[in-house]
C-alpha positions as CSV (number, residue, x, y, z in Angstrom):
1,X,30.6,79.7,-18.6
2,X,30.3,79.0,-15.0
3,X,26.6,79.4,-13.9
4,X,27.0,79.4,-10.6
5,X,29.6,82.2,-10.8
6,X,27.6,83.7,-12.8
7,X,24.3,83.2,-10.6
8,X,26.1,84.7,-7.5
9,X,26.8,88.0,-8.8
10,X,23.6,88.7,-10.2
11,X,22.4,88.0,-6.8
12,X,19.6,85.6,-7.8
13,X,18.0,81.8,-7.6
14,X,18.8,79.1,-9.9
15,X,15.1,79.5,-10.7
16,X,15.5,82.9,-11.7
17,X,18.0,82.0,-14.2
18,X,16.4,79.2,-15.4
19,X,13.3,81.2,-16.0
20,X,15.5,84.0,-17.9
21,X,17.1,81.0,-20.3
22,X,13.7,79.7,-20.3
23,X,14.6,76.0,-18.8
24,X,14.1,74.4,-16.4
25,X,15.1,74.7,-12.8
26,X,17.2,71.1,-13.1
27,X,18.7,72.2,-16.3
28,X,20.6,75.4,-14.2
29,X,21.1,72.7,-11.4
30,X,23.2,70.1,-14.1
31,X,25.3,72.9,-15.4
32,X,25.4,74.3,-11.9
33,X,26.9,70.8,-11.4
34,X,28.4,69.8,-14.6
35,X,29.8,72.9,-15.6
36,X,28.6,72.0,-19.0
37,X,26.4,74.4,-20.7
38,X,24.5,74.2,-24.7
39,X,26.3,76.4,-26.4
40,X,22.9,78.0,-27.3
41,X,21.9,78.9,-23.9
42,X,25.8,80.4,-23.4
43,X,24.5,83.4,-25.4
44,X,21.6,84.2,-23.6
45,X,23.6,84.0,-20.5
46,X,25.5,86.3,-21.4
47,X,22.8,88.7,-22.3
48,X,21.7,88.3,-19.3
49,X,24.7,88.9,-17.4
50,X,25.2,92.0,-19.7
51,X,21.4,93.4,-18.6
52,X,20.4,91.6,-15.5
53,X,17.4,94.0,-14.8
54,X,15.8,93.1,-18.1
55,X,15.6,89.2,-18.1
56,X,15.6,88.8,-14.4
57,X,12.6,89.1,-12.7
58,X,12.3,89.5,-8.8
59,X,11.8,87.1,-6.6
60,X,8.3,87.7,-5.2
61,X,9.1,85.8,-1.4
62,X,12.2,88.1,-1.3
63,X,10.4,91.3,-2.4
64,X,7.1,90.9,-0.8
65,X,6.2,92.9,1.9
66,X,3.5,92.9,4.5
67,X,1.7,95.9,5.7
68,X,4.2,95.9,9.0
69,X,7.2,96.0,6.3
70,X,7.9,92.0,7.0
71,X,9.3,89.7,3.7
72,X,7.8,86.5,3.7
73,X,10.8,85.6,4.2
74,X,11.7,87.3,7.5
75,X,8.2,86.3,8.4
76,X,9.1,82.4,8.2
77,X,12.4,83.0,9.8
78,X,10.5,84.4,12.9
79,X,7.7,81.8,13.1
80,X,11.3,79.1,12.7
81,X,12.2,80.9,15.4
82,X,9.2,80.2,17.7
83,X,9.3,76.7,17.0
84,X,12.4,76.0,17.6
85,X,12.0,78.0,21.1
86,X,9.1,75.7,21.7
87,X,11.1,73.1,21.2
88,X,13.6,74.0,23.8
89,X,10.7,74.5,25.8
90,X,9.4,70.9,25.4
91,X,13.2,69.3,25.4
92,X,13.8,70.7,28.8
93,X,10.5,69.3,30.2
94,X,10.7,66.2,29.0
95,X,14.6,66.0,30.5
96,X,12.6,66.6,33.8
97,X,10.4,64.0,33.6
98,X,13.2,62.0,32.7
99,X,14.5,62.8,36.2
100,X,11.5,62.1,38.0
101,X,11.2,58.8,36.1
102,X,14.7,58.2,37.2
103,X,13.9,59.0,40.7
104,X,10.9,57.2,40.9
105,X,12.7,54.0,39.6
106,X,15.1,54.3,42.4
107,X,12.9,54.5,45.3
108,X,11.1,51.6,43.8
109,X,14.4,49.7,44.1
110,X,14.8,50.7,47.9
């Protein structure tokens, strides 16, 4: 049974399945990897895959909302986003003061 496959259609984490076999999360990642799967767990995989809404509990960063509507998710995304714009910010000014160093060093050698 490919996990993975199997993982992507349901639409959910590696720790979601692994908390549905009731394993753990590098368990799912070494079949994930090996392809190799206990033959016991096979069967509750397939259970699984047969009723997805009853072993598969949502994921709670996914699902949550705040009172504006925002996942956690989306939330973390957006405050990424500002840091990286700050980033930019602080790239770009030190690039200037590179040029003013740059300057300076060749008025010194006047």
């Amino acid at each position: 049974m490919d996990v993975k496959e199997l993982r992507l259609k349901l639409g959910c984490t590696q720790k979601q399945i692994a908390k549905a076999v009731g394993v753990s999360l590098r368990s799912v990642q070494g079949w994930e990897n090996s392809g190799i799967v206990p033959a016991k767990k096979i069967a509750r995989l397939k259970k699984i895959e047969a009723e997805p809404e009853k072993y598969i509990e949502p994921d709670k960063y996914d699902n949550t909302q705040d009172a504006n509507g925002f996942t956690i998710a989306e939330k973390m995304i957006e405050q990424l986003n500002r840091q990286l714009d700050e980033l930019v910010q602080f790239r770009q000014l030190l690039q200037k003061k590179d040029e003013q160093i740059d300057v300076l060093i060749s008025m010194l050698k006047k």
